[in-house]
N, C-alpha and C positions, 0 to 999 in steps of 0.2 A: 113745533118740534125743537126740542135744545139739542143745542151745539153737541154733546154728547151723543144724543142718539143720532143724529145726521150721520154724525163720523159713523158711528155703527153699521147704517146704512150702506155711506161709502164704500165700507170693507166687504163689507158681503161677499165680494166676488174672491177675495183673500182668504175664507174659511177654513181651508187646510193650516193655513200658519198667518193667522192672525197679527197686526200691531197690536202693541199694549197701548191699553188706552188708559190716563190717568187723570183723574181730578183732584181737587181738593177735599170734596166732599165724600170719595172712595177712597179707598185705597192710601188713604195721609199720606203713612210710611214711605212707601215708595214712590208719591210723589214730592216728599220732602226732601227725598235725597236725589231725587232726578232732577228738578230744579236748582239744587246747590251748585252755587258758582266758589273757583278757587279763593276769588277775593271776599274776604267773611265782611267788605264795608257794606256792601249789598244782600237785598234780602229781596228778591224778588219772587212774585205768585203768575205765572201764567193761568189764563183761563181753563187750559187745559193742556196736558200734553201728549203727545203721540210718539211712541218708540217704534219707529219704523223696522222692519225687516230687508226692507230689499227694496231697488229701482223704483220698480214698478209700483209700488205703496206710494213712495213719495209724488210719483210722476201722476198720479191718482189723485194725493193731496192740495198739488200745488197745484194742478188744474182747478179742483174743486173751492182752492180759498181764492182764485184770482176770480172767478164766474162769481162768487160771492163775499169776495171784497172783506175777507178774513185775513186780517193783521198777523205776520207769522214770525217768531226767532228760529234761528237754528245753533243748537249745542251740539257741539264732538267730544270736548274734552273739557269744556268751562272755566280755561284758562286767560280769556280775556280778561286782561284788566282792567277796564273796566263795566264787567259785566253786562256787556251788549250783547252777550250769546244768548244771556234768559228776558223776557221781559214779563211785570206787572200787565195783564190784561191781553197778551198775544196767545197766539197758540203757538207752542213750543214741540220744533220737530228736536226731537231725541237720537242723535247716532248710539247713543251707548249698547244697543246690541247689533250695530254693523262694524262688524272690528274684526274682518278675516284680515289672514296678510299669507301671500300665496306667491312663489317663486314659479317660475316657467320658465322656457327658453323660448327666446324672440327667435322670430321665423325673420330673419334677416340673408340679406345675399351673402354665397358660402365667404365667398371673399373676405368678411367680418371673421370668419373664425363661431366659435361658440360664444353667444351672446345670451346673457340671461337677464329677465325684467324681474318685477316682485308687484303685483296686483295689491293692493291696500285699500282697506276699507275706511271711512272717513272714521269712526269710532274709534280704531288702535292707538295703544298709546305707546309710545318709544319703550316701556319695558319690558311689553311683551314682542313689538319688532324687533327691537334688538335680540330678544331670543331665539325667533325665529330664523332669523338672519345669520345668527351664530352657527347654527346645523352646518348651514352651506359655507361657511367661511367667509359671508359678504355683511356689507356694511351700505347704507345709505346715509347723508350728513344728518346729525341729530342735536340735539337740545341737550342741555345739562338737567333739564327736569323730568324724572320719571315716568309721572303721570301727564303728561301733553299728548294731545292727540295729534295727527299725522297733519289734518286738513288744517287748520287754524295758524297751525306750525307752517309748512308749507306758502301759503296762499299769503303772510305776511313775510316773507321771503326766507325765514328761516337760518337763522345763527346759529352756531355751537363750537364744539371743539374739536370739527373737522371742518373747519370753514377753510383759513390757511391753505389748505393741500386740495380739498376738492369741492370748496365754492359753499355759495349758500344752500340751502335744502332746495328751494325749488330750480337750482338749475341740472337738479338729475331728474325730473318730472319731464315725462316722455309722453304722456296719454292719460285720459281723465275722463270720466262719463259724469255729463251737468244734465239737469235737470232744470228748462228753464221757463219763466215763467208764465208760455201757455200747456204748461203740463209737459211738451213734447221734450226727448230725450237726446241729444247731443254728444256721439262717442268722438273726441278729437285726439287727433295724434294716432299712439298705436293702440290704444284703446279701440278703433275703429276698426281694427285687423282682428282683433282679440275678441271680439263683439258681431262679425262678420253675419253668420247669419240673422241674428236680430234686426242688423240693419238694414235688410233687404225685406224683413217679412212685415215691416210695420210703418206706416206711413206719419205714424208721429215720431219715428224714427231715424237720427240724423249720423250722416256718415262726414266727419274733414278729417282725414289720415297726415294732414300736413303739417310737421313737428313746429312749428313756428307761422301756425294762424294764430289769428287776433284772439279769438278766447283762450288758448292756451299760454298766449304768451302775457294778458292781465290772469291766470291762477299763477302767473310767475312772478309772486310777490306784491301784486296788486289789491292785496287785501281781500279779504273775504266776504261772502254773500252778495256782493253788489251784481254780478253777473247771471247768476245762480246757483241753483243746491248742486254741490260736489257730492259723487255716493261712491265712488272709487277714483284712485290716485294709482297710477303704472309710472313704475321708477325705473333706471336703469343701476343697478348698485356698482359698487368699487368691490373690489377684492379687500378682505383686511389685510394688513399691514403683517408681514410674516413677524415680526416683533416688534413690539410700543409698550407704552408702559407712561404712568401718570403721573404728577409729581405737583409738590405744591414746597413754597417757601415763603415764609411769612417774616412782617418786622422784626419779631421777637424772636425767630428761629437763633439768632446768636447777635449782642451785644451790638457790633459795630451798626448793622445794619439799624436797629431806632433811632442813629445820631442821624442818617443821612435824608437831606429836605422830599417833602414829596415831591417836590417837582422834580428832584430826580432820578428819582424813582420811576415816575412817569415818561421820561425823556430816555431812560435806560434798557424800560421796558417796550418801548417803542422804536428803539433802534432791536431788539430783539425781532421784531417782529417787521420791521422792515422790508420793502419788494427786497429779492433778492437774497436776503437775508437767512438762514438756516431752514431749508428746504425741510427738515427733519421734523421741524415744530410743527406737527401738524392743525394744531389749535392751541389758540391760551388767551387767558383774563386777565385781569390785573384787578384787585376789589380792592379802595382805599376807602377809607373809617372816615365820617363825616365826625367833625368836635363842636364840646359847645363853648361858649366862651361866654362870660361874664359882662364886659363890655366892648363895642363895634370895635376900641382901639388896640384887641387884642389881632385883630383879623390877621395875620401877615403871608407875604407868596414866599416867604422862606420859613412856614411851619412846619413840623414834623407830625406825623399821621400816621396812623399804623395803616399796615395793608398787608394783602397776601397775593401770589402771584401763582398763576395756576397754570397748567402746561399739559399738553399731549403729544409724547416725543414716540417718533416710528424709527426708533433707531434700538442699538445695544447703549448700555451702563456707558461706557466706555467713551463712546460718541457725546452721548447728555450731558456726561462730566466736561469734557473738551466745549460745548456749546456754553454752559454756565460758568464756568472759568474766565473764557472771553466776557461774559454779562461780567464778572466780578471785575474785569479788569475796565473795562467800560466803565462803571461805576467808578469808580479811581481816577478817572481821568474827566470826570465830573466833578468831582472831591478838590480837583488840582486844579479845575478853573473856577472856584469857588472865592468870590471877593472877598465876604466875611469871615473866612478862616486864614490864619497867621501860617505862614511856610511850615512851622514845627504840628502845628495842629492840623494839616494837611499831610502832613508823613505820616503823623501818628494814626489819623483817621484814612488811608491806606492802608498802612500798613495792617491795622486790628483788620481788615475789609478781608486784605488775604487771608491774611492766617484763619481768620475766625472760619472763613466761607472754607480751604481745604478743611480742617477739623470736621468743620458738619457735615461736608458731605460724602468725604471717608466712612464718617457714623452712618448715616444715614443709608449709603450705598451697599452698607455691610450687610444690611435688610431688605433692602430693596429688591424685588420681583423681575422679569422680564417677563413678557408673557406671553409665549410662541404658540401661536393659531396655526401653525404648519403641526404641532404635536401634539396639539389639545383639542380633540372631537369637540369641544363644547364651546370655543373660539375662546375669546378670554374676557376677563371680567372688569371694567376701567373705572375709576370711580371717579366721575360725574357729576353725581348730588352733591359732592362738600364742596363746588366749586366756591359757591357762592351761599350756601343756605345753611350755613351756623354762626350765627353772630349775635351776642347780647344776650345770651341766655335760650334764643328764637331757633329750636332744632326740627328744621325743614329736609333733612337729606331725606326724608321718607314721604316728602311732598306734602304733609301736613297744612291744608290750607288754612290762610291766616291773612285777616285785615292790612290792608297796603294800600301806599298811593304811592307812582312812579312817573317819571316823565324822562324824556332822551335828548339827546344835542346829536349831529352829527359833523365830527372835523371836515373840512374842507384839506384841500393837497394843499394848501398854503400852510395850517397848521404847523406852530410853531413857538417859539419860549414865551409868545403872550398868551399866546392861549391856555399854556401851563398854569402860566402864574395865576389867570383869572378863574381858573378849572380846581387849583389850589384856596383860593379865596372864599370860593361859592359853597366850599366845603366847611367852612368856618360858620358860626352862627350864634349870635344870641338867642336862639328860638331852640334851638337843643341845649342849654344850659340847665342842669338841673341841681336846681339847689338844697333843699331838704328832703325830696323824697326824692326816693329811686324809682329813673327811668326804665322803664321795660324797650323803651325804640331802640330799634338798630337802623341808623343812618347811612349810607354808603352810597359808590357810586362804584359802576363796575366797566371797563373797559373792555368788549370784544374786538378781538383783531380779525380785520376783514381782510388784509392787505398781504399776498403770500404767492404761492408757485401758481394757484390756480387761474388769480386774477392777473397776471404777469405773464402765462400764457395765452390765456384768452384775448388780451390786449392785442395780439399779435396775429389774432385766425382775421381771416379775411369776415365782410358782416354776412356771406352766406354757412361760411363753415363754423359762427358762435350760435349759442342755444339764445334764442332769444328770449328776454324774461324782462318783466315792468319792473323789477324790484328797480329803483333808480339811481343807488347809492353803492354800483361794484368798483368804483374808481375810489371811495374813500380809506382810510387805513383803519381805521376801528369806529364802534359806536360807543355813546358816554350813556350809560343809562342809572338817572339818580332813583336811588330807591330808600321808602321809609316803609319799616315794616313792625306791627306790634303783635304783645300777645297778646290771644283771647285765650282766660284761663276756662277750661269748662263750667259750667255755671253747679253752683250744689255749694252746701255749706263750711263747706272746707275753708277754714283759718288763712293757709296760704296762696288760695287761690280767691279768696276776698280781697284780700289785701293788694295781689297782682291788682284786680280788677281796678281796685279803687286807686291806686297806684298809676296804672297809664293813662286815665282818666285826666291826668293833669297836664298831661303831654301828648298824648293824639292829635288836640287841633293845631300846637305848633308845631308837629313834624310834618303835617297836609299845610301849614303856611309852610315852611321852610320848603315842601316840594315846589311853591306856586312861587318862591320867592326864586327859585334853582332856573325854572322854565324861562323866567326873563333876565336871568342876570345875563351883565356883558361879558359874553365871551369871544374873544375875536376869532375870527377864521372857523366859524361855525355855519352851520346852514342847513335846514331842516331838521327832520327827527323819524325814529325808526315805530313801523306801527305796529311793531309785536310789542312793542314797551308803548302802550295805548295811555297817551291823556288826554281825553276831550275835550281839554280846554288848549289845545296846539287848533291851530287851522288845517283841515284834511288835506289842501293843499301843498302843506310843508311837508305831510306825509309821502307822496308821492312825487315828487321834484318836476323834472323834465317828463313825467308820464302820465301825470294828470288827466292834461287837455284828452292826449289821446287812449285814457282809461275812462272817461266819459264818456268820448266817442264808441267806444265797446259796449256800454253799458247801454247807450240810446238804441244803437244799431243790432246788437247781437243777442241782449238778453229775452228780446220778447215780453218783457217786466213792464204791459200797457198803464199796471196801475200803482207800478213804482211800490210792490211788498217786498222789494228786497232791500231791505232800509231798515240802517239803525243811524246813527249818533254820525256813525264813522266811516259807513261807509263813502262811496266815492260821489254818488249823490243820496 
């Protein structure tokens, strides 16, 4: 019997609402776009794949490939980078049509007041949660890319630009239903509340209500799949922000700012963001321009770089101006401790700093939105996508997947003017030099800030009243993540899309050296790396810091996984 009809079998008892069942040899189409992974460097072919419906399919599946020793991926959103969600020769479970996203109200003690959760389906992807979310006027932390799905996002601890004010993604994950790998089912947290009769009528059926057990707290940033299949995620949301509003400023936005060195720019932006520091910022980036240079001797830690600096303020006009004013005057006082400029070229470079910065932002302010979710049934609309995904030509705000290799650093609290300077250097390269043809790469490194009201409280709960989560990196102040990204022009006869093609062809393999040259250079006061910016070639180890050893121990002890299918590249074994 082939693999095909087996599965057909399997399902039987699923008749009424059948999984899709896909091969290469059926159905092409839509198995060509079900195995599409975001990163266009991989082109992988599963055996076959299966698009689950519900729980219970899967808890079917996975009983059925460990009894018979069937190799399995799992995709949500196919946002790995590096393509460990699909694989050549596996069978590929498919979330893409489990994608509910469902608000309730927690049955909590009255004492709480009215508490409401949000049920998620591993498939949804932050455009359409966010809409949903919008109805009610709540928000859960989210990613600056559209199309990511919830689980991948989540379960790799989850950054964005509500990190500052209410933590990474997974520390509002309250409850989760795993699937593990003797088939049986696992409702943890309040999932197990939500789930209540199930858990009584089925003896493959597992009840732990306690918000900080072991499996709950490795989905808290412990990377994905090593445990087992995730098929819902229960959040607790925030309320939105009764006024916020988005903002971006870039090198070029006015004159003064291209004279002044990245580093400090870096050092400016990072006293923005600082513990303590303008509670108001509820998230922000900082993306600086990698350059190429000619020869090693142009490399220097007082170059200038373009960058843009990207922000989520939950304040009025009024407030944002007063908070970026101070950055301007920061800046200045940066200017003025600057050895290589003369007294007079330190007032003048000042002085343009002020003036220029009131001018723009007067302009600017004269246009600018507020966007009051206390008046707008529809919450309001922030934009996200241009944080980081328009550079070189490469227009990503609509998610557009496209060829890349990336890798991440993570500061240590010692971080400091060496690490700049080295963080500045590693940005310089003879390997993005491009001398007669034009490059299509866009090189960059992008700075999230972790470091804000929410980790600054947290610090301070006693260790029974913090949400407990593996992510192991809530004490750092941001992550460094280098990214090389090119086009891939669609393939057809067209003139200028020959030309692209043949054109980055010259320069692909030194922007993937320049990544692998990034991953090792010396940067002081560095120490591991973040596993939603996935390079294989980092030690999993470095992934997971201080929680390793005992995300192993999870992994031995709780997953039931006797024949170790829940393995890819990355995970934790």
């Amino acid at each position: 019997m082939s693999l095909i009809d087996d599965l057909k079998h399997l399902f039987e008892p699923f008749a009424s609402n059948p999984p899709i069942i896909l091969s290469p040899d059926e159905c092409r189409d839509q198995y060509d776009k079900s195995r599409q992974v975001f990163n266009r460097r991989f082109d992988f072919m599963p055996s076959v794949i299966v698009q689950v419906k519900d729980t219970a399919q899967v808890a079917a599946l996975i009983e059925h490939a460990t009894k018979n020793d069937i190799e399995i991926a799992v995709k949500s959103g196919g946002h790995d980078h590096e393509g460990e969600c699909v694989a050549t020769g596996k069978l590929l479970i498919d979330f893409n049509l489990m994608d509910s996203v469902n608000v309730y109200q927690a049955s909590l003690p009255s004492s709480a007041g009215q508490v409401f959760g949000v049920r998620i389906q591993p498939g949804a992807i932050f455009e359409n949660i966010k809409t949903k979310l919008d109805e009610y006027h709540f928000g859960i932390p989210h990613g600056t890319c559209q199309s990511v799905a919830i689980a991948g996002y989540t379960m790799g601890g989850g950054w964005g630009p509500w990190t500052r004010k209410y933590g990474m993604g997974c520390e509002r994950l309250v409850g989760a239903t795993i699937v593990l790998g003797d088939g049986s089912v696992n409702y943890l947290g309040e999932s197990a509340e939500l789930n209540q009769e199930l858990c009584l009528s089925d003896d493959k059926i597992r009840k732990d209500p306690d918000q900080n057990n072991s499996l709950l707290w490795a989905l808290r940033g412990g990377g994905g799949l090593s445990y087992g299949i995730v098929t819902e995620l229960v959040f607790r949301p925030f309320k939105l922000p009764s006024i916020a509003q988005s903002f971006v400023i870039k090198s070029d936005s006015f004159p003064a700012l291209e004279k002044i060195k990245a580093v400090d720019i870096i050092a400016a932006w990072e006293q923005l963001t600082a513990p303590g520091q303008n509670p108001n910022l509820i998230g922000t980036n900082l993306k600086v321009n990698a350059k190429g240079v000619k020869h090693a001797s142009e490399i220097s830690e007082n170059a200038l770089l373009s960058w843009q600096l990207n922000g989520h303020f939950g304040g009025t006009k009024t407030e944002l101006e007063t908070m970026m004013t101070q950055w301007a005057y920061y800046l200045v006082s940066l200017i003025n401790q600057d050895p290589c400029l003369t007294d007079s070229e330190k007032q003048q470079q000042a002085n343009d700093v002020i003036h220029e910065f009131n001018e723009f932002y007067q302009r600017t302010c004269a246009h600018a939105v507020e966007f009051n979710a206390a008046t707008n049934s529809t919450g309001y609309s922030l934009d996200f996508d241009s944080w980081d995904r328009e550079v070189g030509g490469i227009q990503l705000e609509t998610d557009e997947p496209a060829p890349h290799k990336i890798t991440s650093r993570m500061p240590t609290q010692s971080w400091g003017s060496d690490g700049r300077k080295a963080l500045v250097k590693s940005l310089q390269s003879t390997l993005l030099y491009a001398d007669k043809t034009n490059s299509n790469i866009a090189a960059y490194i992008t700075l999230g800030a972790i470091s804000g009201q929410y980790y600054a409280d947290k610090q301070q709960l006693s260790e029974q009243d913090k949400v407990s989560c593996a992510f192991p990196y809530q004490d750092r102040p941001f992550t460094i993540q280098y990214q090389a990204w090119w086009d891939q022009p669609e393939q057809g006869n067209d003139p200028e899309n020959v030309a692209k093609q043949i054109s980055t062809r010259f320069y692909e393999n030194r922007a993937q050296d320049w990544i692998e040259s990034c991953r090792s250079f010396d940067i002081p006061d560095t120490r591991g790396a973040f596993i939603s910016f996935k390079d294989a070639a980092v030690k999993t180890e470095d992934y997971f810091g201080d929680s390793y050893e005992s995300l192993i121990g999870v992994k031995l002890d709780q997953s039931q996984d006797s024949k170790c299918l829940f393995r890819s590249r990355k995970t934790i074994i």
